[in-house]
DOVO-123434 format. One record per residue (C-alpha): residue number from 1; residue in one letter; x, y, z. Coordinates in steps of 0.5 Angstrom, whole numbers, plus 500, padded with zeros to 3 digits. Example, Ala and Ser with C-alpha at 12.3 -4.5 7.8 and 13.67 -1.06 7.14 Angstrom:
2
<1,"A",<525,491,516>> <2,"S",<527,498,514>> 
# end
This chain:
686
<1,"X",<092,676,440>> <2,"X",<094,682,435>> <3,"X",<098,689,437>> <4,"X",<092,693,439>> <5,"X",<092,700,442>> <6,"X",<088,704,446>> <7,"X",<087,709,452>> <8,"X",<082,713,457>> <9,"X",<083,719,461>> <10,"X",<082,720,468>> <11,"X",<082,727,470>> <12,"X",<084,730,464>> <13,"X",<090,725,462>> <14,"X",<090,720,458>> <15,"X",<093,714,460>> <16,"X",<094,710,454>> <17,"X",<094,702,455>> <18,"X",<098,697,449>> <19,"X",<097,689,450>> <20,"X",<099,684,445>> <21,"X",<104,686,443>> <22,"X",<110,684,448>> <23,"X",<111,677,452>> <24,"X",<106,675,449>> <25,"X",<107,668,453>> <26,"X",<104,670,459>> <27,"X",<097,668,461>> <28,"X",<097,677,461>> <29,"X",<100,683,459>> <30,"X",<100,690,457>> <31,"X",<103,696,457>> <32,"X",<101,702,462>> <33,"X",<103,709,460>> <34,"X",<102,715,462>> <35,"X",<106,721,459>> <36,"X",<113,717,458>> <37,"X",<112,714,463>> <38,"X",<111,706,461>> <39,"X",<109,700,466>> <40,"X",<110,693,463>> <41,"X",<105,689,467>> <42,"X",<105,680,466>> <43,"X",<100,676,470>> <44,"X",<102,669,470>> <45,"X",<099,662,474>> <46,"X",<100,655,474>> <47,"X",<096,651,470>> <48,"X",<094,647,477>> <49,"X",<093,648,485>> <50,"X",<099,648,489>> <51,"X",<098,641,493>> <52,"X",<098,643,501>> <53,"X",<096,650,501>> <54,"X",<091,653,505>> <55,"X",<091,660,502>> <56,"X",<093,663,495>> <57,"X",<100,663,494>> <58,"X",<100,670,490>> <59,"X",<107,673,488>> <60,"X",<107,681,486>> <61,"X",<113,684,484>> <62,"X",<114,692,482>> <63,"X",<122,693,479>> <64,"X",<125,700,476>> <65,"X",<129,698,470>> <66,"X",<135,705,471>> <67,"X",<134,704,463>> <68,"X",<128,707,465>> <69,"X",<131,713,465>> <70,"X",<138,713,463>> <71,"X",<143,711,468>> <72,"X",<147,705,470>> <73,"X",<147,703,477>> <74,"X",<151,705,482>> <75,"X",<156,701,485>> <76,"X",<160,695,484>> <77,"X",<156,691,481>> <78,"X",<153,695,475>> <79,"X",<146,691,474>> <80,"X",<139,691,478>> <81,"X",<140,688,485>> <82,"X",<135,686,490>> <83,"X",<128,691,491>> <84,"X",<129,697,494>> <85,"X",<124,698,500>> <86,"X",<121,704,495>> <87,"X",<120,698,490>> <88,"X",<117,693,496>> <89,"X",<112,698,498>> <90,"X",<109,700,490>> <91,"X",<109,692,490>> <92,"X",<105,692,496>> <93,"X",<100,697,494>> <94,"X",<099,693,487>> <95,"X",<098,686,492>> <96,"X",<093,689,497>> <97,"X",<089,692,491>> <98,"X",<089,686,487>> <99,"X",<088,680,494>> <100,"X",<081,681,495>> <101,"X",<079,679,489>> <102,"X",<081,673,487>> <103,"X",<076,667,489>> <104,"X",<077,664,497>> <105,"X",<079,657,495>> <106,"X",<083,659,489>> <107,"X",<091,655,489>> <108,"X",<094,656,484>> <109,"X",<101,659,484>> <110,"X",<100,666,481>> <111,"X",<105,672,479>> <112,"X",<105,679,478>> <113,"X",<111,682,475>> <114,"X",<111,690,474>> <115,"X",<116,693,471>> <116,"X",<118,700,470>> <117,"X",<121,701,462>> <118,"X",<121,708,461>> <119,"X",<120,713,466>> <120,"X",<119,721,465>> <121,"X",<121,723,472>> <122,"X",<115,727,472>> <123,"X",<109,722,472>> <124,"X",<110,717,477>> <125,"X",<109,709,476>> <126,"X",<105,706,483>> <127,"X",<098,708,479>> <128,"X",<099,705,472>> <129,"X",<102,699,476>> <130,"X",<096,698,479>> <131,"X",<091,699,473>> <132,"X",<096,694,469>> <133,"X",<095,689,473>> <134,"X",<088,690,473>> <135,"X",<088,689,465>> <136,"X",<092,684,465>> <137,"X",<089,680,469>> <138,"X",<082,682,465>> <139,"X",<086,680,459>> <140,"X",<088,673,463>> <141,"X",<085,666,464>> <142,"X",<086,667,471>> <143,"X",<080,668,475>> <144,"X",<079,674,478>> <145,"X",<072,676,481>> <146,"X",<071,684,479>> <147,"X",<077,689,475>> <148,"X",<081,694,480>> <149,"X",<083,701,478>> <150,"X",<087,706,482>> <151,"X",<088,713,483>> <152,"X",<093,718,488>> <153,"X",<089,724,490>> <154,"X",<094,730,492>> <155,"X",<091,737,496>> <156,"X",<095,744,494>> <157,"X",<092,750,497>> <158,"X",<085,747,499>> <159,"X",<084,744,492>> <160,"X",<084,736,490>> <161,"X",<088,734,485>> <162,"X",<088,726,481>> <163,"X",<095,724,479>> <164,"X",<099,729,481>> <165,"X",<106,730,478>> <166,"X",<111,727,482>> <167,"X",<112,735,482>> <168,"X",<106,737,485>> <169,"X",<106,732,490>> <170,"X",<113,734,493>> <171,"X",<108,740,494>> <172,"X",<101,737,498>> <173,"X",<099,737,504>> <174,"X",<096,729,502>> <175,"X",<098,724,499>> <176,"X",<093,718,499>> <177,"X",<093,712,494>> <178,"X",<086,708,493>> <179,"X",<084,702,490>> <180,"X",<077,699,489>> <181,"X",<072,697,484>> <182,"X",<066,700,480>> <183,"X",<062,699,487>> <184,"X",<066,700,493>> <185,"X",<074,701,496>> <186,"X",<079,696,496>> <187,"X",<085,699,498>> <188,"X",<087,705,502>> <189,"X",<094,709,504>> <190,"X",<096,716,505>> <191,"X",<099,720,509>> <192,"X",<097,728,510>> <193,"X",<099,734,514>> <194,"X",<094,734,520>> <195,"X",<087,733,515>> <196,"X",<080,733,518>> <197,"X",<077,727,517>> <198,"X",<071,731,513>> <199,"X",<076,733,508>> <200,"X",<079,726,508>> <201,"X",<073,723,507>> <202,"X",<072,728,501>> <203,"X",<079,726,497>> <204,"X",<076,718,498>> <205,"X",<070,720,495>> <206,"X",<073,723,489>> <207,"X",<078,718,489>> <208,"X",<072,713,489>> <209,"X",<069,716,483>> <210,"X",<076,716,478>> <211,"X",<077,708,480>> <212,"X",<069,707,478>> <213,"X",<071,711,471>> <214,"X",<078,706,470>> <215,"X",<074,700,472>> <216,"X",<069,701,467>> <217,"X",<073,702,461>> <218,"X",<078,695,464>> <219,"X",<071,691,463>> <220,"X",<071,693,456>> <221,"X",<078,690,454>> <222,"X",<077,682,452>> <223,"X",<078,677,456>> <224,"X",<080,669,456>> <225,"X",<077,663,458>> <226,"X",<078,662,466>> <227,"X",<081,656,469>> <228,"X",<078,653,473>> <229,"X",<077,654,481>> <230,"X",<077,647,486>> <231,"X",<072,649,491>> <232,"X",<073,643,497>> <233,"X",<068,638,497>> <234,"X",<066,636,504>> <235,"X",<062,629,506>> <236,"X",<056,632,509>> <237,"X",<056,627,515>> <238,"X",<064,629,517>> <239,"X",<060,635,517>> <240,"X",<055,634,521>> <241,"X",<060,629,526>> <242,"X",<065,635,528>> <243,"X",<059,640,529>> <244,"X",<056,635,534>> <245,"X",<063,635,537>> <246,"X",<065,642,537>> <247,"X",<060,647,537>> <248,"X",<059,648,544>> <249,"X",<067,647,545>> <250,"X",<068,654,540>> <251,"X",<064,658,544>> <252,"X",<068,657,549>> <253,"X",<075,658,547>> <254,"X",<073,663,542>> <255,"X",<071,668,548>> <256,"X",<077,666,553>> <257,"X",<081,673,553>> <258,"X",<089,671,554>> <259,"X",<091,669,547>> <260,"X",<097,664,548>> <261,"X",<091,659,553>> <262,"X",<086,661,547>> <263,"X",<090,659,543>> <264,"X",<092,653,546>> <265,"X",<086,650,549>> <266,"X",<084,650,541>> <267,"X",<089,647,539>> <268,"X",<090,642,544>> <269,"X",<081,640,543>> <270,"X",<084,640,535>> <271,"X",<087,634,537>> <272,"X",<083,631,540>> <273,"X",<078,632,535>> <274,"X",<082,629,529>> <275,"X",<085,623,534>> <276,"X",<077,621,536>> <277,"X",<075,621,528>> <278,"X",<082,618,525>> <279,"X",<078,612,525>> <280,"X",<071,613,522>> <281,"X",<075,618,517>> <282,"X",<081,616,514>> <283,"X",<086,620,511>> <284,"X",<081,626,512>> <285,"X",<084,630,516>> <286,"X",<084,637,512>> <287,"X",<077,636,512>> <288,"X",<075,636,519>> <289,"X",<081,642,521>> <290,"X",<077,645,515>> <291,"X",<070,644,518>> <292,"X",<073,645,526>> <293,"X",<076,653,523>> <294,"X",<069,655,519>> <295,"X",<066,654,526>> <296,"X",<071,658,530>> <297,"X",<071,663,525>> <298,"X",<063,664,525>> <299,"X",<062,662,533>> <300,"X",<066,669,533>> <301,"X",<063,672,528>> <302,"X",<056,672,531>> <303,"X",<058,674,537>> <304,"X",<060,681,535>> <305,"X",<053,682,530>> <306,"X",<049,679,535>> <307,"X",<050,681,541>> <308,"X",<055,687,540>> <309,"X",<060,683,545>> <310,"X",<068,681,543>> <311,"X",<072,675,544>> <312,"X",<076,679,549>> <313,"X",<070,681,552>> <314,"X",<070,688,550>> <315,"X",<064,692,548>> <316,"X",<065,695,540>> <317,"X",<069,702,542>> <318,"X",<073,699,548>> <319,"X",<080,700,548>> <320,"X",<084,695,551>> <321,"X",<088,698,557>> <322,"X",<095,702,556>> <323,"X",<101,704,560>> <324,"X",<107,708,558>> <325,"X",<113,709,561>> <326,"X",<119,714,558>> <327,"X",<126,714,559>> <328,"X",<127,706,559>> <329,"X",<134,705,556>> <330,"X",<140,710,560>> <331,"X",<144,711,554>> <332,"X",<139,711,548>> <333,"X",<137,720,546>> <334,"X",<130,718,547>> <335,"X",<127,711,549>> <336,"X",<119,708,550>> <337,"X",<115,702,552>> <338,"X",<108,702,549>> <339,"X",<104,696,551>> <340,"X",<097,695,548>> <341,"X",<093,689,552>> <342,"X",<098,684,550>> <343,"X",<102,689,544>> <344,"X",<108,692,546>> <345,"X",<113,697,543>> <346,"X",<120,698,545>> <347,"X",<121,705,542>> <348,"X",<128,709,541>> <349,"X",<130,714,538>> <350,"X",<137,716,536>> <351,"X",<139,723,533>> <352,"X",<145,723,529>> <353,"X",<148,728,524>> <354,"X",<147,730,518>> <355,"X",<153,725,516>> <356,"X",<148,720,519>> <357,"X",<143,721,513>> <358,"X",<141,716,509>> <359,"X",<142,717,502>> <360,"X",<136,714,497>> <361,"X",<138,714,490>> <362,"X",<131,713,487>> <363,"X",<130,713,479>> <364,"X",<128,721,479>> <365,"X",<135,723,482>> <366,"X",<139,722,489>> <367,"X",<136,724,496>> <368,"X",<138,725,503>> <369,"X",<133,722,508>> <370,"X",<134,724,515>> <371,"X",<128,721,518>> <372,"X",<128,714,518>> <373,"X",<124,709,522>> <374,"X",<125,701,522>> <375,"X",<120,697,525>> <376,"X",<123,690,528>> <377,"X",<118,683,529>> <378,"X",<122,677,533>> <379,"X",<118,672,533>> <380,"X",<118,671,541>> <381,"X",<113,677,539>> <382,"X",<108,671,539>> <383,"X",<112,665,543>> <384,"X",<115,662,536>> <385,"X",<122,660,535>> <386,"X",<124,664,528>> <387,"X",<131,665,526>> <388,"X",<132,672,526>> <389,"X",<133,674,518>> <390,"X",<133,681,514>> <391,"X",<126,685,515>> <392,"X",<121,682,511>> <393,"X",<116,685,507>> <394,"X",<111,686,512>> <395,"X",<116,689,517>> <396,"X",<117,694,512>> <397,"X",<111,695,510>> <398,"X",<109,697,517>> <399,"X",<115,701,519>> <400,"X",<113,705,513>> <401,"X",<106,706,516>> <402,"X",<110,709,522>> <403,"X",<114,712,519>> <404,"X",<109,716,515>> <405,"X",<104,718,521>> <406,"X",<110,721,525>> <407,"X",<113,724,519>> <408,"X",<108,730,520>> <409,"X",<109,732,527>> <410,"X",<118,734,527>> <411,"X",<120,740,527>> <412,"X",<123,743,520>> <413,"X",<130,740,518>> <414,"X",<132,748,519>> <415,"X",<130,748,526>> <416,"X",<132,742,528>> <417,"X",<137,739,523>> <418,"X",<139,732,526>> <419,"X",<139,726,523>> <420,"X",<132,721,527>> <421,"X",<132,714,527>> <422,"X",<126,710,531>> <423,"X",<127,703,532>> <424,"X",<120,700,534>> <425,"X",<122,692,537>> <426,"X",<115,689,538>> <427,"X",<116,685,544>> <428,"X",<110,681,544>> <429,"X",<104,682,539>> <430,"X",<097,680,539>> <431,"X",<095,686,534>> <432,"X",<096,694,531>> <433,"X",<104,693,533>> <434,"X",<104,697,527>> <435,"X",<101,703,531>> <436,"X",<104,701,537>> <437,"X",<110,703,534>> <438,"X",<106,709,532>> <439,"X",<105,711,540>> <440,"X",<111,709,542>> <441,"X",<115,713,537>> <442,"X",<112,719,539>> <443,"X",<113,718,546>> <444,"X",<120,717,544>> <445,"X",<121,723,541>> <446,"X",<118,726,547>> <447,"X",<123,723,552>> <448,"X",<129,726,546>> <449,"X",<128,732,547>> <450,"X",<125,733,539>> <451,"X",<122,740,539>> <452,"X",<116,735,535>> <453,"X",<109,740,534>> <454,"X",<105,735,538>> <455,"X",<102,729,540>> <456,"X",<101,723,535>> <457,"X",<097,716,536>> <458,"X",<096,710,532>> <459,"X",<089,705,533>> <460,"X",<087,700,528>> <461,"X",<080,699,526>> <462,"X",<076,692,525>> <463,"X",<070,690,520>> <464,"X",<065,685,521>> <465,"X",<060,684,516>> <466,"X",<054,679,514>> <467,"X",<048,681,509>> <468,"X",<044,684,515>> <469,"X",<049,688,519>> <470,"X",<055,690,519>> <471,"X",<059,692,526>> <472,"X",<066,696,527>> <473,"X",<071,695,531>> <474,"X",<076,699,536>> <475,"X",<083,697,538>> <476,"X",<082,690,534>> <477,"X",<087,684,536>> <478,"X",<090,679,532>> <479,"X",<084,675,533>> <480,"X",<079,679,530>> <481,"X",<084,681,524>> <482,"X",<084,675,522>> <483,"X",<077,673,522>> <484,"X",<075,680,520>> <485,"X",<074,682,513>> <486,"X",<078,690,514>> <487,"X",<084,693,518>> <488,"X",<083,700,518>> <489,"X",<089,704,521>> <490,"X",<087,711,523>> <491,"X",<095,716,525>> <492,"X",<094,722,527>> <493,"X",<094,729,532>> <494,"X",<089,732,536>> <495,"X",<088,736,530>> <496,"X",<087,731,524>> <497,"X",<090,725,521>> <498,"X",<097,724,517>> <499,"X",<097,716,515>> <500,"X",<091,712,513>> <501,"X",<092,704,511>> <502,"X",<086,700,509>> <503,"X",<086,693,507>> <504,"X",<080,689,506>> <505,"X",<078,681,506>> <506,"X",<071,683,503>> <507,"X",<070,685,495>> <508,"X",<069,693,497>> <509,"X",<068,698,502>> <510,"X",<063,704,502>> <511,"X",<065,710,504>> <512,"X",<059,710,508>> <513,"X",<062,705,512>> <514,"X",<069,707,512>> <515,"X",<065,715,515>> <516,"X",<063,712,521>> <517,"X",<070,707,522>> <518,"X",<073,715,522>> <519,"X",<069,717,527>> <520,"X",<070,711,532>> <521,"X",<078,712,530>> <522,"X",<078,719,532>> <523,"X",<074,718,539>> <524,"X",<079,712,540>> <525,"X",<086,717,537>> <526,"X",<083,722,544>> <527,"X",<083,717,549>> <528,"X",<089,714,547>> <529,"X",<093,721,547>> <530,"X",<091,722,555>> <531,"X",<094,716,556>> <532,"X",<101,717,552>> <533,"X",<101,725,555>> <534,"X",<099,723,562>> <535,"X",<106,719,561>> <536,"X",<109,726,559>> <537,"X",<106,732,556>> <538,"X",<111,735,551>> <539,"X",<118,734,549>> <540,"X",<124,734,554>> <541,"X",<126,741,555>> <542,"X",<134,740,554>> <543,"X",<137,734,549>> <544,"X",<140,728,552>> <545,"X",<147,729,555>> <546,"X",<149,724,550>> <547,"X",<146,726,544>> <548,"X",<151,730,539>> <549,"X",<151,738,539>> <550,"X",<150,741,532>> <551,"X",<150,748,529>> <552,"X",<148,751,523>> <553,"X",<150,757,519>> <554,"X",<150,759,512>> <555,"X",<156,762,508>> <556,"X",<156,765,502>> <557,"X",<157,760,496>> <558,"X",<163,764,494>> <559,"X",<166,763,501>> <560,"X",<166,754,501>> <561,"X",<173,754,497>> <562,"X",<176,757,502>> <563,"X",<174,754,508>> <564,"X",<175,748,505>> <565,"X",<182,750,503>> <566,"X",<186,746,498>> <567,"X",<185,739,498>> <568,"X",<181,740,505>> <569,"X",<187,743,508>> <570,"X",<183,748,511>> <571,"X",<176,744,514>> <572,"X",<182,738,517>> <573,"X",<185,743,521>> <574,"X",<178,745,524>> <575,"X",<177,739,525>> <576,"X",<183,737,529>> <577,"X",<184,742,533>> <578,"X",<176,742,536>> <579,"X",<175,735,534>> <580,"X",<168,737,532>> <581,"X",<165,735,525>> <582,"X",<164,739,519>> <583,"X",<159,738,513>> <584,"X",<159,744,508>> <585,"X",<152,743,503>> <586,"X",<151,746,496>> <587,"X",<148,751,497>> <588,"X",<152,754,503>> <589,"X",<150,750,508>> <590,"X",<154,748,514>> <591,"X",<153,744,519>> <592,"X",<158,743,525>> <593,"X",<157,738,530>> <594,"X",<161,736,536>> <595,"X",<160,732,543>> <596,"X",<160,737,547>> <597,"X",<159,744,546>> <598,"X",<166,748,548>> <599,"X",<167,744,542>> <600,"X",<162,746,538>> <601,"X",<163,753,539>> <602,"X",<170,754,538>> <603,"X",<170,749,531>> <604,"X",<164,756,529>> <605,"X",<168,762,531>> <606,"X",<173,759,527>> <607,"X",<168,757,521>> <608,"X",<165,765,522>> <609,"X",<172,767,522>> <610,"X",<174,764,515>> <611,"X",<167,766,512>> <612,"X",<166,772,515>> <613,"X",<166,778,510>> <614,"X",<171,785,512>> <615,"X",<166,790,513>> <616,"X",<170,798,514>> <617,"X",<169,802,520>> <618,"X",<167,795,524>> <619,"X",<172,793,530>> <620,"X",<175,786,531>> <621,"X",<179,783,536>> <622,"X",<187,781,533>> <623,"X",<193,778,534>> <624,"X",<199,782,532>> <625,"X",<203,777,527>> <626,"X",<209,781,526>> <627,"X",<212,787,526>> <628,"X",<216,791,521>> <629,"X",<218,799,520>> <630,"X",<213,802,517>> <631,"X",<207,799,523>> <632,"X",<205,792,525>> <633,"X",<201,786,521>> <634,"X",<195,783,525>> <635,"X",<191,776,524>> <636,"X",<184,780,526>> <637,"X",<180,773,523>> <638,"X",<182,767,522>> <639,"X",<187,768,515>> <640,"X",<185,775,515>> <641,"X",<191,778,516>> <642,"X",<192,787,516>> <643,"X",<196,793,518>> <644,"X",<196,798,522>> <645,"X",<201,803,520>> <646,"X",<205,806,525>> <647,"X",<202,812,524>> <648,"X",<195,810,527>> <649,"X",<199,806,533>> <650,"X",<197,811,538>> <651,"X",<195,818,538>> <652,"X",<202,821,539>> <653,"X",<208,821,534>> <654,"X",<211,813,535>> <655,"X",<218,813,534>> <656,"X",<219,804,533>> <657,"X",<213,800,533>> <658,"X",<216,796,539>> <659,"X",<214,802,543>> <660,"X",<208,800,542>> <661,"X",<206,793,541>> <662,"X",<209,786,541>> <663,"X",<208,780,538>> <664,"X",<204,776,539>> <665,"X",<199,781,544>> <666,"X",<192,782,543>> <667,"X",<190,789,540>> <668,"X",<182,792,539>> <669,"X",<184,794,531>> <670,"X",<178,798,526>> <671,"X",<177,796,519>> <672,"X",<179,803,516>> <673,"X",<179,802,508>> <674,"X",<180,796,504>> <675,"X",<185,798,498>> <676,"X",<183,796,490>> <677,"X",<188,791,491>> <678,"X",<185,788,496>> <679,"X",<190,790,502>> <680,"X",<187,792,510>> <681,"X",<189,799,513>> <682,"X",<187,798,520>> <683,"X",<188,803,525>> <684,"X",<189,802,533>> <685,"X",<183,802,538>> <686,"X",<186,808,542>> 
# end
């Protein structure tokens, strides 16, 4: 294939597409650009299926290259290391987007890698990731159902944007990235300040006419031959054997409530099923699971569009029962169990200092973080021995989620300048532990004290769908996630939504569906959120007693030298003698932390001391420092040292200064002149 260019736009922005150019030996591959930002995007397959797999073994990795932007990277070893969380959640974006187009029985090894080679650090790369993908896929001959194509939708001051800058998305009150086809939504995430679910609604539709616009011209781009797909050939008579056999027995485990006997008793009848046909069909094991799991899968099905009934009993908009209890942990700053059915959440939370902050170095430059969320799945969660490793993508995905949900509500760093970690241990799970930790997390901060500006609650939405009817779930299980074809996460406050996540089974979602699907979610959100403020109702009056204390002032920038002193001299010595810690930031910033406030105070005397400008005809409380002739010199701020001329000792003639003060005594002296040397006149207070 020769070098060829092309380019569409989407909002007014061209995005400019190269292919045939660069690693020509994948199966695809394309440059994606969009300003000088550039995305190289290869699509790789194994020529055969993955022998023994029983689902699409598809690999996505997203990597930034710090060539991309001029910088060698930080620490010892000076090349890319493993991928950052940031990295792990692009990556996902572009596998949620893509999966649910591949065909069900497609088990080839597949890759696709997406690597960022020149960043301008003012058009973001997630978006032409994605769209890469699509194209080299399409320009592949690797099987893939329908093109993708995905837009970020952004809201400043009421108005929609379509790929904001990575600018004016520090500035949005949304951020909500879709994928999709021409036809219908594929993959959904956002986060938002509290928005309606009308004015969500709104953003998705825009988004959904941009991604049709991107498909179209995808489908426009040429494309190899496909290999084939290996679809499992099932002897009829097997079939007809094993459906004799187990019909009936499906429709009694599939509505058995407990998931570990549910779980068991299919087992088990599973055995016995392959036991009793081993002989009259050997060596056809995998069929007859086969056939057992499509009957189980549609027994459960029918039961919801038939009869509006759930596996667990439920009606469709029922919510499985819910306790709360707060203040579990003694020594946590905050601490909550969340339980759901059978999902529960342990939720902590910890308050640090800015210290505590989490430094993120990301291409577009270095940040500090002081809101971190982590989302722990052990596998006693569902009863399986798993050794315990670091947190895989899925664990980092779900806490993001969380994270961004809860984000909306906390106070603002200038009112409430702690570092805040959540720590959501999922102690068992059967579905929405994501959400879980979302509940959970906000009863937490609730126990913590954290003045947050509300209540927040997490629920997970299901869809089940044939040619004539559709059903939508509330509160889904895990059952009904993995037999469904959506998991709709809905976070948000009494107000509005502040994370949204959607992923499909099925080749595309209407908007029509996902309307109803956030109304079901709203009414759900309400009824979850009496539950979790019959627990408690607003944030704890006082922080815990464990909790560090912190203090924030501001001093002029020219003032930092000095408090800092000369090689630090000056802020160790604070430190020292009060034992609280000292933060100063760039722009003048400090922040004081101690145990306890006696601490705390002292340590913030002494830095208002330091820092505090003299101002004439204002009093102080000095110390007399020395004694001379001529008058007495007093410290009236720390290191701020003036003299009281033995002429304004007192209000008669004073013959020796010793008459009148001594060293070492506490005097109330006024600022009566700052000299052009810079030298204090003062004056006792008489």
């Amino acid at each position: 294939m020769e070098k060829t260019e092309t380019s569409f736009n989407v909002a007014g922005k061209e995005i400019k597409v190269e292919f045939g150019h660069l690693a020509k030996q994948a199966n695809g591959s394309c440059v994606v650009r969009l300003g000088d930002t550039m995305v190289l995007v290869n699509a790789v397959a194994s020529a055969t299926p993955k022998e023994g797999t029983d689902f699409m073994p598809l690999t996505v990795d997203y990597r930034e290259k710090t060539y991309s932007v001029g910088k060698i990277p930080g620490g010892f070893f000076k090349r890319e290391a493993k991928a950052k969380n940031s990295e792990i959640l692009v990556s996902r974006l572009i596998d949620r987007t893509i999966r649910p187009l591949f065909s069900d029985f497609w088990r080839n090894d597949t890759q696709i890698t997406a690597t960022v080679i020149s960043h301008d650090c003012v058009n973001e790369a997630a978006i032409i990731s994605i769209i890469g993908a699509s194209v080299a896929l399409k320009l592949s001959n690797i099987p893939f159902e329908k093109t993708v194509g995905a837009v970020r939708i952004g809201r400043i001051d009421g108005k929609l944007i379509v790929n904001p800058t990575l600018e004016e998305q520090e500035k949005s009150e949304l951020d909500l990235v879709v994928g999709g086809t021409a036809d219908a939504l594929t993959m959904v995430e956002a986060g938002a300040n509290e928005l309606s679910e009308q004015e969500m609604l709104d953003a998705l539709n825009l988004a959904k006419e941009e991604v049709s616009k991107i498909c179209k011209f995808i489908d426009t781009l040429p494309s190899k031959e496909k290999l084939p797909v290996s679809e499992p050939v099932i002897d009829e008579n097997l079939k007809k054997m094993v459906e004799a056999e187990v019909i009936s027995k499906a429709e009694e485990c599939v509505t058995i409530k407990d998931k570990t006997e549910r779980d068991t008793t299919w087992a088990k009848f599973k055995e016995e099923i392959q036991t009793k046909l081993a002989e009259t069909f050997p060596e056809k094991s995998k069929d007859i699971d086969f056939v057992m799991e499509d009957i189980f899968y549609n027994k459960a099905r029918q039961l919801v569009l038939t009869k509006n009934i759930r596996t667990d009993g439920r009606k469709l908009t029922e919510i499985r029962p819910i306790t709360c209890e707060v203040g579990y942990l003694p020594r946590a700053h905050g601490s909550a169990i969340f339980t759901r059915g059978q999902t529960q959440s342990l939720a902590s939370v910890t308050l640090g200092t800015p210290e505590d902050m989490q430094v993120m170095d990301e291409l577009t430059g270095e940040y500090k973080e002081r809101f971190m969320l982590h989302y722990n799945f052990p596998g006693f969660a569902t009863g399986e021995p798993k050794p315990e490793r670091s947190p895989g993508r899925r664990e980092i995905g779900h806490g993001a989620l969380a994270r961004r949900g809860l984000k909306a509500i906390l106070p603002e760093e200038k009112d409430f300048p702690y570092a805040i970690r959540i720590v959501s241990d999922i102690l068992e799970s059967n579905g929405s532990s994501s959400m879980a930790s979302v509940c959970g997390g906000c009863l937490a901060l609730f126990d913590a004290g954290v003045p947050v500006k509300s209540a927040c609650a997490g629920i997970a939405m299901g869809l089940m769908q044939d040619d004539k009817n559709y059903a939508i779930l509330t509160d889904i299980m895990g059952m009904e996630d993995h037999l469904g074809d959506m998991d709709f996460k809905v976070v948000g406050t009494r107000k509005g939504i502040t994370a949204l996540q959607m992923d499909i089974k099925t080749t595309g979602l209407t908007t029509e569906i996902m309307a109803q699907a956030l109304e079901q979610a709203r009414v759900g959100r309400m009824e979850i959120l009496d539950k979790m403020e019959a627990a408690i109702n607003k944030p704890r009056e006082e922080l815990s007693k464990y909790a560090p204390k912190i203090s924030v002032l501001t001093i002029p920038q020219s003032k930092i030298g000095g408090l800092i002193g000369p090689g630090g001299k000056n802020i160790r010595n604070i430190q020292e003698s009060t034992g609280a810690k000292i933060d100063i930031e760039e722009d003048g910033t400090v922040f004081i932390s101690a145990d306890n406030t006696a601490s705390l105070e002292c340590a913030r005397n002494i830095v208002e001391g330091l820092t505090a400008e003299v101002e004439v005809g204002k009093t102080y409380k000095g110390k007399v420092t020395r004694i001379m002739a001529f008058g007495a010199f007093v410290e009236f701020l720390p290191g701020k040292e003036g003299l009281v001329h033995i002429s304004k000792l007192a209000k008669t003639r004073v013959k020796k200064v010793e008459d009148v003060v001594s060293v070492g005594e506490e005097i109330v002296v006024k600022v009566d002149e700052i000299d052009n040397q810079g030298r204090i006149n003062l004056s006792k207070n008489m």
